[in-house]
KEKE-3310 file (N, C-alpha, C; in steps of 0.2 Angstrom, whole numbers, plus 5000, padded with zeros to 4 digits):
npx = (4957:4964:4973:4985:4990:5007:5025:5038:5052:5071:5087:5100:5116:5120:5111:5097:5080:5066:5050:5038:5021:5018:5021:5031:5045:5061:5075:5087:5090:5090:5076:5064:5046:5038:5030:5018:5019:5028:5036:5046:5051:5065:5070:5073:5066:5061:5056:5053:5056:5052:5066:5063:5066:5058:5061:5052:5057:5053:5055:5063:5077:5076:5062:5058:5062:5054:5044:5048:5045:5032:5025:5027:5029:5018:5003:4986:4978:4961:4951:4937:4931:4937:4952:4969:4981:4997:5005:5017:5021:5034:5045:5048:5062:5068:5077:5085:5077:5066:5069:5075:5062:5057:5065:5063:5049:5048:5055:5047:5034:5020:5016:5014:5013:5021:5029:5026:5030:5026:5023:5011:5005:5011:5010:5012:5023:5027:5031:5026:5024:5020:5010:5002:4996:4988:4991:5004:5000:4991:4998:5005:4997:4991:5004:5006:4996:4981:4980:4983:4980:4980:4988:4999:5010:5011:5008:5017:5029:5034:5043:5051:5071:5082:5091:5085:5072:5078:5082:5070:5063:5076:5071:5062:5061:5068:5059:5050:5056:5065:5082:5089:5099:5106:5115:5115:5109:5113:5113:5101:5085:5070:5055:5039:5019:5004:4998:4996:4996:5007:5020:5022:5024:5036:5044:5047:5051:5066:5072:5077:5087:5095:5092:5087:5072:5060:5045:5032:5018:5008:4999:4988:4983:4980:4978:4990:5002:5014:5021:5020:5002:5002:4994:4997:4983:4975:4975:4983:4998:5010:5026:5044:5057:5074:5088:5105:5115:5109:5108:5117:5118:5110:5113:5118:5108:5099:5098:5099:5105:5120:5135:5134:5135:5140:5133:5130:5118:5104:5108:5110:5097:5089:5093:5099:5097:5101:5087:5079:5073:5076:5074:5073:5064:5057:5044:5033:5015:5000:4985:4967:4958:4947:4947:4944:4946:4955:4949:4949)
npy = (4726:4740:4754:4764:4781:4785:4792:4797:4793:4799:4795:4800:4801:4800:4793:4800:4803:4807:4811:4813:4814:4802:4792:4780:4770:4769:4759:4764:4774:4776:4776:4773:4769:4779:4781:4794:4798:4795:4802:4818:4834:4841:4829:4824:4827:4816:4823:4820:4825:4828:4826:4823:4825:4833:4841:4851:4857:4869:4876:4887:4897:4911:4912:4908:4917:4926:4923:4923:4936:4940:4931:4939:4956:4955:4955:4950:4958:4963:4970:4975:4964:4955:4945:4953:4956:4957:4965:4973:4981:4993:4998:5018:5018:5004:5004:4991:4981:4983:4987:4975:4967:4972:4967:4951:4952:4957:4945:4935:4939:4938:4948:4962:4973:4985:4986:4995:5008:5015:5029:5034:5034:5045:5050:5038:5034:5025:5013:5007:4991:4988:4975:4972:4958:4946:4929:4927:4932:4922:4910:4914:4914:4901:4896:4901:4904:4917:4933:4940:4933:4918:4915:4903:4889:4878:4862:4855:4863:4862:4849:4857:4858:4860:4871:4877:4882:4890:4900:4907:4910:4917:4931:4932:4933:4949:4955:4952:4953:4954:4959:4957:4964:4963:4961:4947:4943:4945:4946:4938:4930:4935:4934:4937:4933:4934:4922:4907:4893:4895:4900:4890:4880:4885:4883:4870:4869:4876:4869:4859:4862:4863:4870:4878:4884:4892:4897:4909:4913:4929:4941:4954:4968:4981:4994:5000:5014:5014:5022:5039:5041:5026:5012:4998:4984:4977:4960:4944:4940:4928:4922:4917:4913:4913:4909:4916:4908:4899:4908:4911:4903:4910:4920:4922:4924:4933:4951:4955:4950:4951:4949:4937:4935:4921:4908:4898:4894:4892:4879:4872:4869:4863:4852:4845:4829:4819:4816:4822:4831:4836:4841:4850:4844:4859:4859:4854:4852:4849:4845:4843:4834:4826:4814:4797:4782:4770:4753:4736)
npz = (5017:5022:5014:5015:5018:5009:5012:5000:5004:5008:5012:5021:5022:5035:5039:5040:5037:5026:5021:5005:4998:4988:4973:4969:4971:4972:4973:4968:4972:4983:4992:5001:5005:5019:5030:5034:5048:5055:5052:5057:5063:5055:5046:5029:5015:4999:4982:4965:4949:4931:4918:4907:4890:4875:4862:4850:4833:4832:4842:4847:4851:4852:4849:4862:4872:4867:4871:4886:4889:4883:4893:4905:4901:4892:4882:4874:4862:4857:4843:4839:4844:4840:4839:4837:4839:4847:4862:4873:4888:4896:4907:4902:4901:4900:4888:4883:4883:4877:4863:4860:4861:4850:4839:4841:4835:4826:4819:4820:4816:4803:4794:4785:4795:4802:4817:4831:4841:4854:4865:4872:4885:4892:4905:4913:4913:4904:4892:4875:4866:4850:4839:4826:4822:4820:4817:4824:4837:4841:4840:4852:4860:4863:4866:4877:4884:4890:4897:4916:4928:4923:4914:4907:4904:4888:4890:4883:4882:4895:4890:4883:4879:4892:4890:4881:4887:4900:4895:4892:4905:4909:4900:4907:4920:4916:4913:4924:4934:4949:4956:4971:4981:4995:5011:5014:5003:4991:4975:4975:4966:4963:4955:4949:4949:4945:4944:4948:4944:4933:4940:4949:4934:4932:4943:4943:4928:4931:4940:4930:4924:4936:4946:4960:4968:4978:4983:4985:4993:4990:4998:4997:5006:5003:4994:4985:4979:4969:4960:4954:4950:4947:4955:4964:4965:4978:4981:4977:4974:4967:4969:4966:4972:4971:4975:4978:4977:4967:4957:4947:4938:4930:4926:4911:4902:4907:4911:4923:4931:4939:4942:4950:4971:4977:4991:5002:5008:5006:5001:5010:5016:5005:4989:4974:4968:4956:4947:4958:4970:4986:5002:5017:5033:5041:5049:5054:5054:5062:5051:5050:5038:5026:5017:5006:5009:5004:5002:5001)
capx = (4963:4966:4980:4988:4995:5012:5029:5046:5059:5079:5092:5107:5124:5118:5103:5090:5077:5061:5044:5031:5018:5022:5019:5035:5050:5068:5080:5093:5092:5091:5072:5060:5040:5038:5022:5017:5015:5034:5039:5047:5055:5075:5070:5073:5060:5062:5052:5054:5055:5055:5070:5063:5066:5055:5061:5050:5060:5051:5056:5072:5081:5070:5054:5058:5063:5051:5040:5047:5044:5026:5022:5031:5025:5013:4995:4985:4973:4957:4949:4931:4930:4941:4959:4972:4990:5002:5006:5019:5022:5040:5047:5052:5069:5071:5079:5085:5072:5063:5074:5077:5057:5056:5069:5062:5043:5052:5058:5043:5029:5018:5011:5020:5014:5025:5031:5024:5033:5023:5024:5006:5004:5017:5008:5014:5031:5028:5035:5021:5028:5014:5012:4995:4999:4986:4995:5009:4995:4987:5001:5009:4991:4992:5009:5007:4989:4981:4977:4988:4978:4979:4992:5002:5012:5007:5012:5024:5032:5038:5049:5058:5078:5083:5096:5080:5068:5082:5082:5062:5065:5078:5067:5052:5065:5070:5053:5043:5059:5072:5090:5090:5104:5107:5121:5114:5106:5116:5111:5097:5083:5065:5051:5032:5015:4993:4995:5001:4998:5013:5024:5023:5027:5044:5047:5047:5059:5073:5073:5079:5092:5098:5091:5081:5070:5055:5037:5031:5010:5009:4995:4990:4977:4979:4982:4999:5006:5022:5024:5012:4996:5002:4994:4995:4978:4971:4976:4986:5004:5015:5034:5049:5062:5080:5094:5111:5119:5111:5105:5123:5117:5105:5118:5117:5101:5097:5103:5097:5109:5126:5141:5130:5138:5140:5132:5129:5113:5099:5112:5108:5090:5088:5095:5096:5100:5101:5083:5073:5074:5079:5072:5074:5057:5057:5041:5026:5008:4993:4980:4961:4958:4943:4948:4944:4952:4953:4947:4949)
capy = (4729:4747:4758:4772:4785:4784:4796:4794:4794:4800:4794:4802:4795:4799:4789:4806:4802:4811:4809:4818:4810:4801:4784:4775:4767:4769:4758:4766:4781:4775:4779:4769:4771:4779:4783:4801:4796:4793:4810:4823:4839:4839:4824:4825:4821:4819:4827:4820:4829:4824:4828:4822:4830:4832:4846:4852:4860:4875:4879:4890:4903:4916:4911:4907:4923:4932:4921:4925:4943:4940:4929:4945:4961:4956:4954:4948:4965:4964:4974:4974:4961:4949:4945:4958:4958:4958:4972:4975:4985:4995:5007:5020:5018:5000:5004:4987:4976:4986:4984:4964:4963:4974:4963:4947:4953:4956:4938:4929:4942:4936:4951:4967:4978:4986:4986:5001:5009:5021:5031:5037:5035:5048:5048:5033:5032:5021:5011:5000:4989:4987:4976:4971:4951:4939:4922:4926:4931:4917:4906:4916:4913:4893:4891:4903:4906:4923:4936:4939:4930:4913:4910:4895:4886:4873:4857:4854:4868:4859:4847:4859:4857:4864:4877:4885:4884:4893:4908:4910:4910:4923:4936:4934:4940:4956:4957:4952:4950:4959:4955:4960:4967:4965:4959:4943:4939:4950:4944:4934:4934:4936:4934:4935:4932:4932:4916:4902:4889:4896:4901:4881:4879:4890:4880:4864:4872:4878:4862:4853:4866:4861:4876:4878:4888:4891:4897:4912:4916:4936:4944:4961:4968:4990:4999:5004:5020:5010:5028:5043:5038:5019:5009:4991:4984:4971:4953:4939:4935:4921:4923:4913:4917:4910:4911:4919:4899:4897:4913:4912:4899:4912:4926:4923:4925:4941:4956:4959:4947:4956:4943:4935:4932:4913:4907:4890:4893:4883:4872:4868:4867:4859:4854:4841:4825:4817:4820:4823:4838:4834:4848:4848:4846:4862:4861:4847:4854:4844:4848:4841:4832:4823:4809:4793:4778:4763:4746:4728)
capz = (5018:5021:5009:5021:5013:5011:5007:4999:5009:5006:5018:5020:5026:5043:5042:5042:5032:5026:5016:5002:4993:4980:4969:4967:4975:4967:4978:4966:4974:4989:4993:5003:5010:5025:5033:5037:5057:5055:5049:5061:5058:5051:5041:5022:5010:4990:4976:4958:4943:4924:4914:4899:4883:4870:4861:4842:4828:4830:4849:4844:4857:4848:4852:4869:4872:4865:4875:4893:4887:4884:4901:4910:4901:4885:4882:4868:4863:4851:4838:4834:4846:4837:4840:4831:4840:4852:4863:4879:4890:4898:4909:4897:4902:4899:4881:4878:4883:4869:4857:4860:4860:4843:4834:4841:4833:4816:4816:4819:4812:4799:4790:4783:4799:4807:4826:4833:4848:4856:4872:4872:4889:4898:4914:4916:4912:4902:4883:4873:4860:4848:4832:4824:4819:4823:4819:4831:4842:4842:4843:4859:4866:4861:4871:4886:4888:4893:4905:4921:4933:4920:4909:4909:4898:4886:4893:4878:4882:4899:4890:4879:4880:4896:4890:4880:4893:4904:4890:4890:4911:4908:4899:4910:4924:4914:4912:4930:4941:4952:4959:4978:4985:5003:5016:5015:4997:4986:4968:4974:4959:4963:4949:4952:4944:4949:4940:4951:4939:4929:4945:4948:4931:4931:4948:4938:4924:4933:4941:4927:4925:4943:4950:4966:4971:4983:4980:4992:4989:4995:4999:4997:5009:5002:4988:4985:4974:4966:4956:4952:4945:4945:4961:4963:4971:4982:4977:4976:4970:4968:4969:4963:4975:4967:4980:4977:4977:4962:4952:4944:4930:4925:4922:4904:4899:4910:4911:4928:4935:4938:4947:4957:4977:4979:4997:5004:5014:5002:4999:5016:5016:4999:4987:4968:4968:4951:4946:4964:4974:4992:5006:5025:5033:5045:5053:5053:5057:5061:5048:5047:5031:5023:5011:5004:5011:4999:5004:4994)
cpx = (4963:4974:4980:4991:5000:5018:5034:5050:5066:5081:5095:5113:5122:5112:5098:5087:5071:5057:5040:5029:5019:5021:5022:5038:5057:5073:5087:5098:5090:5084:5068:5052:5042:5032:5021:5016:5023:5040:5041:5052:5061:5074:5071:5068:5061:5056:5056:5052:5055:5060:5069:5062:5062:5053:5060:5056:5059:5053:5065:5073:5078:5065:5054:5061:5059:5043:5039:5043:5035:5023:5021:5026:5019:5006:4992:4979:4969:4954:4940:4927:4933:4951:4966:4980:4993:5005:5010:5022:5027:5040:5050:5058:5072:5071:5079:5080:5066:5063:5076:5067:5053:5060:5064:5055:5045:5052:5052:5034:5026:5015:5016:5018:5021:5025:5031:5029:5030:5022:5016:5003:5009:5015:5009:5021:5031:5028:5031:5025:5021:5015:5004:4998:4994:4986:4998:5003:4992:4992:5007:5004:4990:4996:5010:4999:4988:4979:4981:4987:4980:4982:4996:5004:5006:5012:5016:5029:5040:5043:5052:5065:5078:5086:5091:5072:5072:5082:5073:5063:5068:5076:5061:5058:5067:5064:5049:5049:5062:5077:5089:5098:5105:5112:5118:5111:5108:5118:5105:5092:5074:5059:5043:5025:5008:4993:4997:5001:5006:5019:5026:5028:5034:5043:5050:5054:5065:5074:5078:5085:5096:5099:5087:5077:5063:5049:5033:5022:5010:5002:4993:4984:4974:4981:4987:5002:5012:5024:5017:5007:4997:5002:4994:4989:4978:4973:4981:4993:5007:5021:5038:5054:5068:5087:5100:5115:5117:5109:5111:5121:5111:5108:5118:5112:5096:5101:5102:5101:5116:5130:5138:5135:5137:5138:5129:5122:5106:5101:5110:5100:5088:5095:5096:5100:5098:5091:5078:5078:5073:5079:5071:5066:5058:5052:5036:5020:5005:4987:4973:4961:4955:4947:4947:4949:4949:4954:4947:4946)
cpy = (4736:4750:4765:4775:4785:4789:4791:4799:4794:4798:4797:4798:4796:4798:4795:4803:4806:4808:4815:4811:4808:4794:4780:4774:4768:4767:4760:4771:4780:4777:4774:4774:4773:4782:4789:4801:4798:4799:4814:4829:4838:4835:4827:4823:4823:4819:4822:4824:4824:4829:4823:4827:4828:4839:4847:4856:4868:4880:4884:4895:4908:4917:4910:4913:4929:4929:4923:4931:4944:4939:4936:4950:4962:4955:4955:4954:4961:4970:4970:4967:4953:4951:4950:4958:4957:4963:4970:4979:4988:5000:5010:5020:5013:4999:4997:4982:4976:4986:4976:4962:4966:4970:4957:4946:4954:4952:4936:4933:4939:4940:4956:4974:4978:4986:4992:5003:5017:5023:5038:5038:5038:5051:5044:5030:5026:5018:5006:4998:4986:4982:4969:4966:4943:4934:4922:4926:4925:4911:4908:4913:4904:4890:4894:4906:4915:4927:4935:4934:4920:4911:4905:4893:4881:4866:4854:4857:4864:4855:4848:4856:4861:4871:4882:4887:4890:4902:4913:4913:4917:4930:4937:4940:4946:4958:4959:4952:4956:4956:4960:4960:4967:4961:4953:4937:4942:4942:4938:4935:4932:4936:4933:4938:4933:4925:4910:4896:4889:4898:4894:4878:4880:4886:4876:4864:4873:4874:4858:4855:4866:4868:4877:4883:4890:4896:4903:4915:4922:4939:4951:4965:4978:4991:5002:5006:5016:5021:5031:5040:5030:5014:5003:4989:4978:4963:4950:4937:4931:4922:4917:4916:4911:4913:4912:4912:4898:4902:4915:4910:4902:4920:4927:4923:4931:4945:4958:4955:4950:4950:4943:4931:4923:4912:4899:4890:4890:4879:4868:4865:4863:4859:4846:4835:4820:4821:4819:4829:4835:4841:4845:4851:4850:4863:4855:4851:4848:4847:4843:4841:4827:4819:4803:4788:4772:4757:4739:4722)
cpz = (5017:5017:5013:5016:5015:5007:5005:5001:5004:5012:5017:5021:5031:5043:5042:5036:5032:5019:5013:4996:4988:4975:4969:4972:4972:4972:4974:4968:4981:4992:4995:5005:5017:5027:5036:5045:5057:5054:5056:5058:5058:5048:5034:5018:5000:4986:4969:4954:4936:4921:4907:4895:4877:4864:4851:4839:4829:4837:4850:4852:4858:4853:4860:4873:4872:4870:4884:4893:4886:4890:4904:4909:4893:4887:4874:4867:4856:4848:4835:4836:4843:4838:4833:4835:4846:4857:4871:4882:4895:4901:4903:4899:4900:4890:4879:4878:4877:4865:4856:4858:4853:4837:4835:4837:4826:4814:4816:4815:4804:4794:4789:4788:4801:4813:4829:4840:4851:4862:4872:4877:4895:4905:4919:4916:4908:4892:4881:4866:4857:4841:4832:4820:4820:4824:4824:4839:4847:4844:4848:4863:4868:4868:4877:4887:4887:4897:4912:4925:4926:4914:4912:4902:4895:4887:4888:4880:4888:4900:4885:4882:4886:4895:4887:4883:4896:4899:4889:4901:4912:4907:4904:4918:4919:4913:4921:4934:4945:4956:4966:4979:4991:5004:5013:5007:4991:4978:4969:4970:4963:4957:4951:4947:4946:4948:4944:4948:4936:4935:4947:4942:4929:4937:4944:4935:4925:4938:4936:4925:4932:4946:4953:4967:4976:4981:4986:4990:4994:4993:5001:4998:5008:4996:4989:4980:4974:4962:4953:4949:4945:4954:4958:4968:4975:4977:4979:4972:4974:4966:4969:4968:4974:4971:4975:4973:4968:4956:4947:4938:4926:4921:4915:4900:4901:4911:4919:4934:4935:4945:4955:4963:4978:4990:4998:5008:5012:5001:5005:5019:5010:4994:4982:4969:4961:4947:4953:4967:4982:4997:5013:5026:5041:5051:5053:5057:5055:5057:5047:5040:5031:5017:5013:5009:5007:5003:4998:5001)
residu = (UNK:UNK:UNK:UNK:UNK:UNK:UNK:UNK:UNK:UNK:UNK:UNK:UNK:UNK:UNK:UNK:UNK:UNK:UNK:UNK:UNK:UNK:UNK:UNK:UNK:UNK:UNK:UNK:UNK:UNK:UNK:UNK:UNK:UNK:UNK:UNK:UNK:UNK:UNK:UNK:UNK:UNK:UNK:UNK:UNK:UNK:UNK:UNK:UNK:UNK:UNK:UNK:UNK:UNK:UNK:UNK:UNK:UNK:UNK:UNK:UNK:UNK:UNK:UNK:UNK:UNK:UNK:UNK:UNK:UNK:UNK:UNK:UNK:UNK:UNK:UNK:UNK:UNK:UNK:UNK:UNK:UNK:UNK:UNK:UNK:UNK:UNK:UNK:UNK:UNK:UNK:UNK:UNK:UNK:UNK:UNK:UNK:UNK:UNK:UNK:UNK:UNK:UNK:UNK:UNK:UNK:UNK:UNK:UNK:UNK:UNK:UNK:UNK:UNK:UNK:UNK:UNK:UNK:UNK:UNK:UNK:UNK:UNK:UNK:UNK:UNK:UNK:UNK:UNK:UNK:UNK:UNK:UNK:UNK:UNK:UNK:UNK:UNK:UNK:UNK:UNK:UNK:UNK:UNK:UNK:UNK:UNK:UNK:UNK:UNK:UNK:UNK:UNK:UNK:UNK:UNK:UNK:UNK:UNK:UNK:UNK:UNK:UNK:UNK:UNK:UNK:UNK:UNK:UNK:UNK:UNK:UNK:UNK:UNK:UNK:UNK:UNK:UNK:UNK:UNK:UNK:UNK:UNK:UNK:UNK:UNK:UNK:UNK:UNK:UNK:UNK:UNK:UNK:UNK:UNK:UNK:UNK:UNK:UNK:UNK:UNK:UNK:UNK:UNK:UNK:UNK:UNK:UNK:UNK:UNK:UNK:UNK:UNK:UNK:UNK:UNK:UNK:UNK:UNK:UNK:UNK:UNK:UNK:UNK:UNK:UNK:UNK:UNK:UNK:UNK:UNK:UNK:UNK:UNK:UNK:UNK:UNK:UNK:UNK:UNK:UNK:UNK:UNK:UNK:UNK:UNK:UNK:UNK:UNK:UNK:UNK:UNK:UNK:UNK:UNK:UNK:UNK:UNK:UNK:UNK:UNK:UNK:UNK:UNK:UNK:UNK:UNK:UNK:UNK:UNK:UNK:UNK:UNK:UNK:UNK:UNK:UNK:UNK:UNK:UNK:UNK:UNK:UNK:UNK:UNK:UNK:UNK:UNK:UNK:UNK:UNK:UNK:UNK:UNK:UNK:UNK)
# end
């Protein structure tokens, strides 16, 4: 007996239905198999998520905060070839992001340095927040990894409470984001990484926070002068792009969010139904693909 792969299906009230790979069944939620042969475009297809909570003591507002701040603009530096601190990096202009990531390194620092703030590199325009701590170090590095290309949470991390994931989320935009302004997406929020592991994982997050958003990989085939002396090169990012509909419920955790326009136009392509995410399937390609087929 052959096992075909098979998706889950959402119906609607107008009978449309649609499929993604998947394990289970849930006739609560009104979802059936349907076999990928059976799929065509305008269908719906559901995504689950988890919204379980399994949120430590130690996962405070704080730390998750100072966390987005890391993913965004930190990096773990050594000395001597062993691990010595913390260190991130600002337009000089952005005063208070400076000032919120110099408090936060107060609170949770282990040793009696001090928190350096140093503009060493005026070539660049730019603000380093420095502070030589290797415990905090080590336990930034623990719960977000290192390195642009490869951080990542640590998969505890994923079932914090949602309203303090949403505050680490927050900071990472004041750090790696930007709110577009145009006729059409006016306050829609943007965030982007080399890391596409951890771009996934913020997908994930702001999900359970009933917020959509979609995953764009851009590719970057020249060097491009951003500002004197500072090019960006050759490479690979991954984007979080957070429509205007619902970039409102982040309003309070970023500053870069200002009375975000309400629009209905994801709502229409996707959009959450208890815990699965619900998206119109716009297009179907045939792709070649080696796999397995199980036999009994």
């Amino acid at each position: 007996m052959e096992k075909a792969r098979t998706h889950c299906v959402y119906r609607d009230n107008q009978g449309r239905a649609t499929g993604r790979h998947c394990d289970y069944v849930n006739k609560e939620y009104d979802l059936e198999f349907k076999k990928p042969i059976d799929i065509k475009a305008d269908d719906w297809y559901a995504m689950r998520f988890s919204r379980e909570v399994n949120h430590p003591d130690y996962a405070t507002k704080e730390l998750a905060r100072l966390m987005g701040y890391y993913l965004s603009e930190g990096c773990i530096f050594n000395e001597h070839g062993k691990t010595s601190g913390v260190q991130f990096c600002f337009n000089r202009n952005e005063y208070g992001y400076i000032e919120e990531v110099k408090k936060l390194l107060e609170t949770f620092k282990k040793t009696n340095n001090r928190v350096i703030i140093s503009n060493y590199r005026p070539e660049k325009n730019v603000t380093d927040v420095i502070l030589r701590d290797k415990y905090l170090a080590y336990k930034l590095s623990f719960l977000c990894g290192q390195y642009a290309k490869t951080k990542k949470l640590h998969n505890s991390v994923l079932l914090w409470n949602p309203k303090i994931q949403l505050e680490m989320i927050g900071t990472y935009i004041n750090g790696d984001g930007c709110c577009i302004k145009t006729e059409y997406h006016n306050g829609s929020i943007h965030m982007s990484s080399a890391s596409k592991e951890l771009i996934e994982q913020v997908y994930l997050m702001v999900l359970r926070s009933n917020v959509v958003s979609i995953i764009q990989k851009i590719e970057r085939n020249r060097d491009r002068e951003i500002t004197p002396g500072h090019k960006i090169k050759d490479g690979i990012q991954y984007q979080i792009n957070i429509g205007n509909y619902y970039s409102n419920k982040l309003d309070k955790v970023s500053s870069k969010i200002k009375e975000p326009q309400k629009s209905n136009f994801h709502k229409h392509l996707r959009f959450i139904y208890k815990d699965y995410l619900i998206s119109r399937i716009t297009d179907i390609k045939n792709i070649e693909e080696k796999q397995e087929v199980l036999k009994q």
